[in-house]
FIVEX-315109 format. One record per residue: residue number from 1; x, y negated, z of N, C-alpha, C in turn; residue in three letters. Coordinates in steps of 0.001 Angstrom, whole numbers. Layout:
// residues N
+-----+---------+---------+---------+---------+---------+---------+---------+---------+---------+------+
| seq |      nx |      ny |      nz |     cax |     cay |     caz |      cx |      cy |      cz | type |
+-----+---------+---------+---------+---------+---------+---------+---------+---------+---------+------+
| NUM |       X |       Y |       Z |       X |       Y |       Z |       X |       Y |       Z |  ALA |
...
+-----+---------+---------+---------+---------+---------+---------+---------+---------+---------+------+
//
This chain:
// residues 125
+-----+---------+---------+---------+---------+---------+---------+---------+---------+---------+------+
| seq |      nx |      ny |      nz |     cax |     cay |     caz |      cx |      cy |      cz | type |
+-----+---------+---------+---------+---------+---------+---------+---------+---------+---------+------+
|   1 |  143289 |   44519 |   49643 |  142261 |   43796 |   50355 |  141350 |   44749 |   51131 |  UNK |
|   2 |  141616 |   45943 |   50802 |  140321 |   47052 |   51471 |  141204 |   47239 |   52558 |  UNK |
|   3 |  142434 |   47346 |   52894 |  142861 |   48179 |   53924 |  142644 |   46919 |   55072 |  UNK |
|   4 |  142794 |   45751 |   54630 |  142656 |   44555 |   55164 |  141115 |   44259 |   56249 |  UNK |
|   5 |  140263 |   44321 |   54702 |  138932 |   44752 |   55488 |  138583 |   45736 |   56413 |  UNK |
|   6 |  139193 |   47256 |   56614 |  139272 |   48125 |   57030 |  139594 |   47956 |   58432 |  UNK |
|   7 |  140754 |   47103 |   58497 |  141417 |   47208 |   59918 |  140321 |   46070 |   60271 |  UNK |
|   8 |  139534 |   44642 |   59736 |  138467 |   43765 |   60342 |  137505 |   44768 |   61424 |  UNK |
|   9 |  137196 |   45648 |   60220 |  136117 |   46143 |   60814 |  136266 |   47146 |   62338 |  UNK |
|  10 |  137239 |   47949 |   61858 |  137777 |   48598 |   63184 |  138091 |   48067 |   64085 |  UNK |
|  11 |  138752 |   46693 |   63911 |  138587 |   45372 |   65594 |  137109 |   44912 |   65773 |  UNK |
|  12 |  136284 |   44815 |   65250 |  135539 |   44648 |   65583 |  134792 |   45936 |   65955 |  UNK |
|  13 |  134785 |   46760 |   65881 |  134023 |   48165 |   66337 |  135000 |   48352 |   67746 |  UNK |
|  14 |  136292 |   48360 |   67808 |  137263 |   48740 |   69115 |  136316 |   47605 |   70305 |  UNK |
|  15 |  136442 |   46217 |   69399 |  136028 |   44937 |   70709 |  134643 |   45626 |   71010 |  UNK |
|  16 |  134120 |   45887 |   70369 |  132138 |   46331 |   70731 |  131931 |   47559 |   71813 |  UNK |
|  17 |  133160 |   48093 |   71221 |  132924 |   49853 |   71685 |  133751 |   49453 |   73560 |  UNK |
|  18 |  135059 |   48739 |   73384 |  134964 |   49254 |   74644 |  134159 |   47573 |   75472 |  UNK |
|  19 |  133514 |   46773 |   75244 |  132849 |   46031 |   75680 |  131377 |   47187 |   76284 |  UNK |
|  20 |  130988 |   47385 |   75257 |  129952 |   48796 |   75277 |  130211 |   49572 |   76644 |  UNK |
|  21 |  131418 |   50109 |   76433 |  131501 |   51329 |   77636 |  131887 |   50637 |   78556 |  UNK |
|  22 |  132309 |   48819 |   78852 |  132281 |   48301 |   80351 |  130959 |   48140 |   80782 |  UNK |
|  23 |  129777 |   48062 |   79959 |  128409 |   47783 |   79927 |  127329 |   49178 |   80921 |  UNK |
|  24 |  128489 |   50240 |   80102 |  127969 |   51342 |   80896 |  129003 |   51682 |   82172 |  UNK |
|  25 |  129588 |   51712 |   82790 |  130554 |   52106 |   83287 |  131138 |   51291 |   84992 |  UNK |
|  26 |  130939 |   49727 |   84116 |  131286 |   49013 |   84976 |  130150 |   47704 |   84700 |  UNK |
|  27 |  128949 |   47958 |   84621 |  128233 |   46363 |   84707 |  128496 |   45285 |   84980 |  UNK |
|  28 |  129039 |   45238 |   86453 |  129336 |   44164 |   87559 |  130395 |   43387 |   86949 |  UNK |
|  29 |  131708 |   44719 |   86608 |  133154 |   43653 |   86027 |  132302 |   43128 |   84755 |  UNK |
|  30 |  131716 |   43915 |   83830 |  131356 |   43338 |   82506 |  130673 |   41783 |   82784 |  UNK |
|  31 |  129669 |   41593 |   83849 |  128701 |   40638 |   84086 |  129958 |   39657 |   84802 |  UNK |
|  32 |  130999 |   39687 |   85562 |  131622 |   38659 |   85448 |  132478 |   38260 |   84661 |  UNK |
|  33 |  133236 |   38981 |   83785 |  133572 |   38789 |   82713 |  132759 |   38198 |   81458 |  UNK |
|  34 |  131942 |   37564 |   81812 |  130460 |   36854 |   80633 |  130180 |   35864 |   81512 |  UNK |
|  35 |  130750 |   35799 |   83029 |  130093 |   34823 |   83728 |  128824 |   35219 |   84240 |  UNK |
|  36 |  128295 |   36078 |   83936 |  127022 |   36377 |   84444 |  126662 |   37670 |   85640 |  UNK |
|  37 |  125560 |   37723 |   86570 |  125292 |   38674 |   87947 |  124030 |   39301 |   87763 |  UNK |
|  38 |  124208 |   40176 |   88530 |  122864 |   40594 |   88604 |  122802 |   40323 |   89889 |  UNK |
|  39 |  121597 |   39877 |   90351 |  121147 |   39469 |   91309 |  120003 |   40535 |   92631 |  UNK |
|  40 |  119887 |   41448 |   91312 |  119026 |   42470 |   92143 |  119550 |   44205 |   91399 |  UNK |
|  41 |  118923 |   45401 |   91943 |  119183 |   46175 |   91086 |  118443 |   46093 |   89702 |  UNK |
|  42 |  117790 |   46076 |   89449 |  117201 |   45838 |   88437 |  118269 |   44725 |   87216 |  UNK |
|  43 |  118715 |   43536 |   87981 |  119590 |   43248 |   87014 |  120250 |   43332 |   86623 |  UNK |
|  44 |  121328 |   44741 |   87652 |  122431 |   45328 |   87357 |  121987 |   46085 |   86177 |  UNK |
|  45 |  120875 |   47005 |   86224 |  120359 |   48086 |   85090 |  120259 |   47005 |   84227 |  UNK |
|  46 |  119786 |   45841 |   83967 |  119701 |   45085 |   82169 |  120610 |   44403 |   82226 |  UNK |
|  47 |  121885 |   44526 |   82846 |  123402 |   44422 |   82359 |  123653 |   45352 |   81752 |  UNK |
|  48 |  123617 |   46828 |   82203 |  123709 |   47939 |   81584 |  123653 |   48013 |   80615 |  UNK |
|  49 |  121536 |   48365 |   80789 |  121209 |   48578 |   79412 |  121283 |   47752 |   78191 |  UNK |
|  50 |  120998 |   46675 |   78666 |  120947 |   45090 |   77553 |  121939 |   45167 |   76861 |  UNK |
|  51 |  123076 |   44306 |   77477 |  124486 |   44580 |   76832 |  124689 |   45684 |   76647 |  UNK |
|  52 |  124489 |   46728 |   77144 |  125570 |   47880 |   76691 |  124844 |   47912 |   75228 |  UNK |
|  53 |  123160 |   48385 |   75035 |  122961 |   48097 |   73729 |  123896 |   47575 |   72566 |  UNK |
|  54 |  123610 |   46511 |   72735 |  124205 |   45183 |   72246 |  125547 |   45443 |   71097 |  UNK |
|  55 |  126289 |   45785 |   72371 |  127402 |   46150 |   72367 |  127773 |   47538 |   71239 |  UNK |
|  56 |  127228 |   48145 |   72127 |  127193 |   50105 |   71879 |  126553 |   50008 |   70226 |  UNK |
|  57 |  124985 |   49480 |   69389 |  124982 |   48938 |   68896 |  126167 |   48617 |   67235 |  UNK |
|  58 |  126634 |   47530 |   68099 |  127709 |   47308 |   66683 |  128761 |   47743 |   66718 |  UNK |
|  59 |  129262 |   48545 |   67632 |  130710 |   49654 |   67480 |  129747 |   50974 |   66932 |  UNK |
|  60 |  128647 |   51168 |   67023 |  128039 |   52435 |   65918 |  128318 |   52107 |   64102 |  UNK |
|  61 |  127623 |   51051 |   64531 |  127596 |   50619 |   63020 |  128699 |   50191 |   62112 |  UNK |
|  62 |  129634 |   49651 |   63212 |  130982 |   49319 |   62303 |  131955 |   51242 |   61978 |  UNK |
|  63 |  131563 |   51774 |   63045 |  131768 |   52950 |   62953 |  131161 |   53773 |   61803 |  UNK |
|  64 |  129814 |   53521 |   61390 |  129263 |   53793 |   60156 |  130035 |   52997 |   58469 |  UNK |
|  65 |  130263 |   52182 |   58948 |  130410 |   51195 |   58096 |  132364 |   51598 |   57705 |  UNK |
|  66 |  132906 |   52103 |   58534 |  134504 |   52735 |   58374 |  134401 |   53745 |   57753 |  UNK |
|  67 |  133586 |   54722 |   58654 |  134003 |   55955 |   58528 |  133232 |   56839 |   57566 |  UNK |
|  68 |  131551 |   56619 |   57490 |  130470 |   57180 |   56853 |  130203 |   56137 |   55487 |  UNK |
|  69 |  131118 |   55170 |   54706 |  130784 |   54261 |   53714 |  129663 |   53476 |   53664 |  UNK |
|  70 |  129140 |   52810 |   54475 |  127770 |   52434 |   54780 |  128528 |   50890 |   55331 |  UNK |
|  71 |  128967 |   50441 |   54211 |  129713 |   48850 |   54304 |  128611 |   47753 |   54975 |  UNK |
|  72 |  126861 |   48166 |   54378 |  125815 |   47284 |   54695 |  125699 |   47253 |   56118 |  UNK |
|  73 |  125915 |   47746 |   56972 |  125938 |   47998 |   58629 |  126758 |   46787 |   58821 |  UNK |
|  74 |  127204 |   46355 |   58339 |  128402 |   45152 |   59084 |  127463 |   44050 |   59086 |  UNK |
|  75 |  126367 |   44270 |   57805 |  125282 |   42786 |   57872 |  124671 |   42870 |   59384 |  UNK |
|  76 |  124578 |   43798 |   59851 |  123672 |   44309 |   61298 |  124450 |   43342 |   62145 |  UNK |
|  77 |  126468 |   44162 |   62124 |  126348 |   43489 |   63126 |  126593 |   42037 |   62857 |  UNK |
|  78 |  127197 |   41321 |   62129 |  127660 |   40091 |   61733 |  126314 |   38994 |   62610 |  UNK |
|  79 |  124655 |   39906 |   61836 |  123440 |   38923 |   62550 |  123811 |   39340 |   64018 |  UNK |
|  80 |  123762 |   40269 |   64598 |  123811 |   40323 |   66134 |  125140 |   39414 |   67004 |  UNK |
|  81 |  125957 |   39414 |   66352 |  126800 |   38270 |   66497 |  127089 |   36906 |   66486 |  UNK |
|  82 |  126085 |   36591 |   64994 |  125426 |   35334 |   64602 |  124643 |   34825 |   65016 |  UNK |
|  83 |  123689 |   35778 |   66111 |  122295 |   35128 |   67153 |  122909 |   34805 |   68031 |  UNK |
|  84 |  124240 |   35910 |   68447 |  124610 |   35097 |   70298 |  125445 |   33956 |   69872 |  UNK |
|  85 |  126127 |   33538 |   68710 |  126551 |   31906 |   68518 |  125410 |   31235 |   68472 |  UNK |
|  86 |  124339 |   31370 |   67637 |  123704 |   30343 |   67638 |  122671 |   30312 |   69235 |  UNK |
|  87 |  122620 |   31593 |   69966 |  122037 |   31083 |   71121 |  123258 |   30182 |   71902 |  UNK |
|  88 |  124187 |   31077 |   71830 |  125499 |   29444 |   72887 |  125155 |   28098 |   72198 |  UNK |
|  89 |  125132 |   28124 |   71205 |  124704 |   26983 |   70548 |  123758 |   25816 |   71077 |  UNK |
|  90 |  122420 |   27039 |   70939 |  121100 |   26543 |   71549 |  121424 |   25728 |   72826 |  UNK |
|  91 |  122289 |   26591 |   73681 |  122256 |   26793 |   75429 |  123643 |   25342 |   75444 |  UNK |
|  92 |  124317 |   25195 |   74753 |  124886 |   23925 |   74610 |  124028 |   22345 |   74243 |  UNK |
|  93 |  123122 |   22824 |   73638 |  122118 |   21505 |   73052 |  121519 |   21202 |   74243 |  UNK |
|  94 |  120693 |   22209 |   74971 |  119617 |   22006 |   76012 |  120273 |   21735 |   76986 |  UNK |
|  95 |  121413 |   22491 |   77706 |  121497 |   22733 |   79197 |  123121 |   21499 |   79039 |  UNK |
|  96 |  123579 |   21310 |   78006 |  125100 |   20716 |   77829 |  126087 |   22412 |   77780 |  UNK |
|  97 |  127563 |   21436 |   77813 |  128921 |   22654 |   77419 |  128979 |   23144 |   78652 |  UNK |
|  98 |  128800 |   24233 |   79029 |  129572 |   24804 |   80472 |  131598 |   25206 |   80366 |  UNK |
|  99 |  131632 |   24933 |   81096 |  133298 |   25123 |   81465 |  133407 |   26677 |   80935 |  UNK |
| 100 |  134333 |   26666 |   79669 |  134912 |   28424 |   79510 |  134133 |   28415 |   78040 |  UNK |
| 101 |  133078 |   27682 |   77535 |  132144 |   27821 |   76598 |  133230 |   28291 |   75476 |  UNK |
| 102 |  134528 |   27625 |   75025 |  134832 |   27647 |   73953 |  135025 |   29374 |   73544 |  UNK |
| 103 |  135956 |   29551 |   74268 |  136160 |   31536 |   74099 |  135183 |   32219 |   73577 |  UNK |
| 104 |  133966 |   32393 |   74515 |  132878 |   33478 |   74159 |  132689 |   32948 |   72427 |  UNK |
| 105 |  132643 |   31283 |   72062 |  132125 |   31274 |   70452 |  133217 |   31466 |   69931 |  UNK |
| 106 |  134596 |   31397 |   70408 |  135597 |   31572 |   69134 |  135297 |   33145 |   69238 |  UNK |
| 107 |  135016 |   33562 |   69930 |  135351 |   35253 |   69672 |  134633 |   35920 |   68778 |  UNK |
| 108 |  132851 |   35476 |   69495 |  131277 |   35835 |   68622 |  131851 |   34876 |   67145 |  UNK |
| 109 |  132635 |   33888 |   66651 |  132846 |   33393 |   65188 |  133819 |   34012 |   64641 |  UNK |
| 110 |  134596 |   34732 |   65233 |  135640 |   35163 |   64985 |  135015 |   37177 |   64317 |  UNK |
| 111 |  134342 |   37327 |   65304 |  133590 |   38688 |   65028 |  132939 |   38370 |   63869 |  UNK |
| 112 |  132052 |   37433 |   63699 |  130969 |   37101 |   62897 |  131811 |   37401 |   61422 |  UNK |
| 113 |  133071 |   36458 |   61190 |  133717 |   36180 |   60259 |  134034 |   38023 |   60007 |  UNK |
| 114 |  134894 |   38394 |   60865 |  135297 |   39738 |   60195 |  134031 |   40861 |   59813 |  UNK |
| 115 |  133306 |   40656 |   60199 |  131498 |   41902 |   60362 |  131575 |   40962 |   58600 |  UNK |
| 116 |  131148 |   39822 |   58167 |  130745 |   39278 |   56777 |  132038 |   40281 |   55896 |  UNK |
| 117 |  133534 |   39692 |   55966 |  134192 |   40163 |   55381 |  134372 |   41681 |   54892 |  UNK |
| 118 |  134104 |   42501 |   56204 |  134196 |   43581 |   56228 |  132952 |   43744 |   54889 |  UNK |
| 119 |  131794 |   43213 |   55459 |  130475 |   43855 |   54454 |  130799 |   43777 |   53014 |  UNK |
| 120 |  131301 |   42715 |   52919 |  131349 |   42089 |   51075 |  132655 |   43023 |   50814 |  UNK |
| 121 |  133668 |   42921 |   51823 |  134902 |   43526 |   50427 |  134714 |   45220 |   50716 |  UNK |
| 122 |  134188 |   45690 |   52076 |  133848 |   47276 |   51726 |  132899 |   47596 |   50904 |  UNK |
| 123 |  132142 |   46509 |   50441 |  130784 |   46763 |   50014 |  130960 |   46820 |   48027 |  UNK |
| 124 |  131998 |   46367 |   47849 |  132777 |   46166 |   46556 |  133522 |   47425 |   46293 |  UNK |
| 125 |  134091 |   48231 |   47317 |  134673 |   48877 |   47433 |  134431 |   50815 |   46366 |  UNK |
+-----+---------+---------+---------+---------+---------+---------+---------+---------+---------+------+
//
């Protein structure tokens, strides 16, 4: 079950890390790939910085959480994962479903699920 958890966590650190370095690297593809623009320079830079955070972020920590035994880092990212479902969430209640909605939450539930797993069975470990 550990090697199991092991490889969770490392997909989820690979998806973060190179999401992360499109954040730095390539903003623009990253921001249409989310559906989202920057509209000025300034919004290109908090594509950057924002997401890349974000991103950059929980491929550290799952990286902590593999490599340095620090299984509790996965609670980090699991919540940072668990806010952007429940904001799609939010942004589904108020505004309605936008076209494409389903992906971004299977992915952020799908992350969410492996960041928990990872924590509890490395954390046993």
């Amino acid at each position: 079950m550990v090697w199991i958890a092991r490889i969770a966590v490392a997909l989820v650190g690979l998806f973060s890390l190179a999401m992360g370095l499109m954040a730095l690297a390539s903003p623009v593809q990253l921001g249409t790939t989310l559906g989202i623009g920057a509209l000025t320079p300034l919004g290109l830079n908090a594509l950057r910085a924002d997401l890349g955070a974000f991103f950059l972020a929980s491929a550290i920590a799952s990286a902590l959480a593999l490599f340095a035994g620090r299984a509790s880092w996965m609670w980090g990212v699991a919540c940072l994962y668990g806010l952007a479902v429940a904001g799609r969430f939010l942004g589904i209640l108020v505004d309605g479903a936008p076209e494409g909605i389903a992906q971004p939450v299977t992915v952020e539930l799908v992350l969410v699920v492996l960041s928990v797993f990872g924590a509890r069975t490395l954390g046993r470990s």
